[in-house]
VEXDREN-2710 file (C-alpha; in Angstrom, 1 decimal):
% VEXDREN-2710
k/r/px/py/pz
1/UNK/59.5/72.9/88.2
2/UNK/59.3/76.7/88.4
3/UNK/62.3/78.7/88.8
4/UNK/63.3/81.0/92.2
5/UNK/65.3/83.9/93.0
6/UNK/67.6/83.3/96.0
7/UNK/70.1/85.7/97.3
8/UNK/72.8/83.4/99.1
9/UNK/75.5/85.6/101.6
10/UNK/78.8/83.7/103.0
11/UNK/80.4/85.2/105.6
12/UNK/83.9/83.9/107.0
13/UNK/86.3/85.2/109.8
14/UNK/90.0/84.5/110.2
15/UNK/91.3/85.1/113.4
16/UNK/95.0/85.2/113.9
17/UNK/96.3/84.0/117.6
18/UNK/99.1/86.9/116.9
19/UNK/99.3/89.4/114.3
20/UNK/100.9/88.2/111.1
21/UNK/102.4/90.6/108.3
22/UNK/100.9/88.4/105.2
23/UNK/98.7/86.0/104.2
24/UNK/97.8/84.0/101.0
25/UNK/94.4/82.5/100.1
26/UNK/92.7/81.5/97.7
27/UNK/88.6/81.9/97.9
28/UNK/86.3/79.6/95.1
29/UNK/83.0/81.0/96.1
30/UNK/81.9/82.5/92.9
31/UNK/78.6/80.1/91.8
32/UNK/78.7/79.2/88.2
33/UNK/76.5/80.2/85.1
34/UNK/74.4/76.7/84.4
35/UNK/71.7/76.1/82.0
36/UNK/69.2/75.9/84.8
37/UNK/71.1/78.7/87.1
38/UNK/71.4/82.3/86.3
39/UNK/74.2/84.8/88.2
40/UNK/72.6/87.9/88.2
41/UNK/75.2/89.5/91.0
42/UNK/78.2/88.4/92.9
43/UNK/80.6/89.9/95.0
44/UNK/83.7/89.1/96.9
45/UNK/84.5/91.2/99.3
46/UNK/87.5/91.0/101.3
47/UNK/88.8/93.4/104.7
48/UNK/91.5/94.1/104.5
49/UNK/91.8/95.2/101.5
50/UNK/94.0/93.0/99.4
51/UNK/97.3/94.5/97.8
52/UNK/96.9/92.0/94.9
53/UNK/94.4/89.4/93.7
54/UNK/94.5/87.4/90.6
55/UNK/91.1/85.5/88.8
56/UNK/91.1/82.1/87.3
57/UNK/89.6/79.1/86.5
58/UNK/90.5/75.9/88.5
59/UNK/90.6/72.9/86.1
60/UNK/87.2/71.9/86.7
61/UNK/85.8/75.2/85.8
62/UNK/85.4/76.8/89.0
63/UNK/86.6/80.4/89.6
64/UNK/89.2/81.1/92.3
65/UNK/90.2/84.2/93.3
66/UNK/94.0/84.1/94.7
67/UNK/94.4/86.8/97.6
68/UNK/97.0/88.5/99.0
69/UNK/97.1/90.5/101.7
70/UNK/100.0/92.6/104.0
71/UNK/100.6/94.8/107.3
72/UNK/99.6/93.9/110.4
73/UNK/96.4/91.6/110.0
74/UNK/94.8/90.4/113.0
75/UNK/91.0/89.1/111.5
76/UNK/90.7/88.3/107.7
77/UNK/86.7/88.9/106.8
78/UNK/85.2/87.8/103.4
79/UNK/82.1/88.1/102.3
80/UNK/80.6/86.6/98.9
81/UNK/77.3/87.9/97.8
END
């Protein structure tokens, strides 16, 4: 079976009922490196901007990116391309 280029975007909205003054997630939407799938480009892009975020690997060998966020945040956007 030949192979294919796909360019997969996920988009997500959090919307707060009331303005909150921090948040915590944790995102897994990196794809992984397989023998039959290549990762030419991925980004995760989170508004606000996050005051910290920290990579790892879950224990199945997923990547998580831990986020944290401050101020007054009313919509969380992330995007993974």
């Amino acid at each position: 079976m030949p192979g294919g280029r796909f360019r997969i975007v996920h988009r997500c909205r959090y919307a707060m009922d009331g303005n909150v003054t921090s948040c915590r997630l944790v995102a897994r939407l990196t794809p992984r490196v397989l023998p039959h799938q290549a990762v030419e480009l991925h980004q995760l892009v989170v508004r606000p901007s996050p005051i910290a975020r920290a990579d790892s690997l879950d224990v199945f060998g997923n990547a998580c990116a831990a986020i944290e966020l401050r101020g007054d945040i009313g919509t969380i956007d992330v995007t993974a391309v």
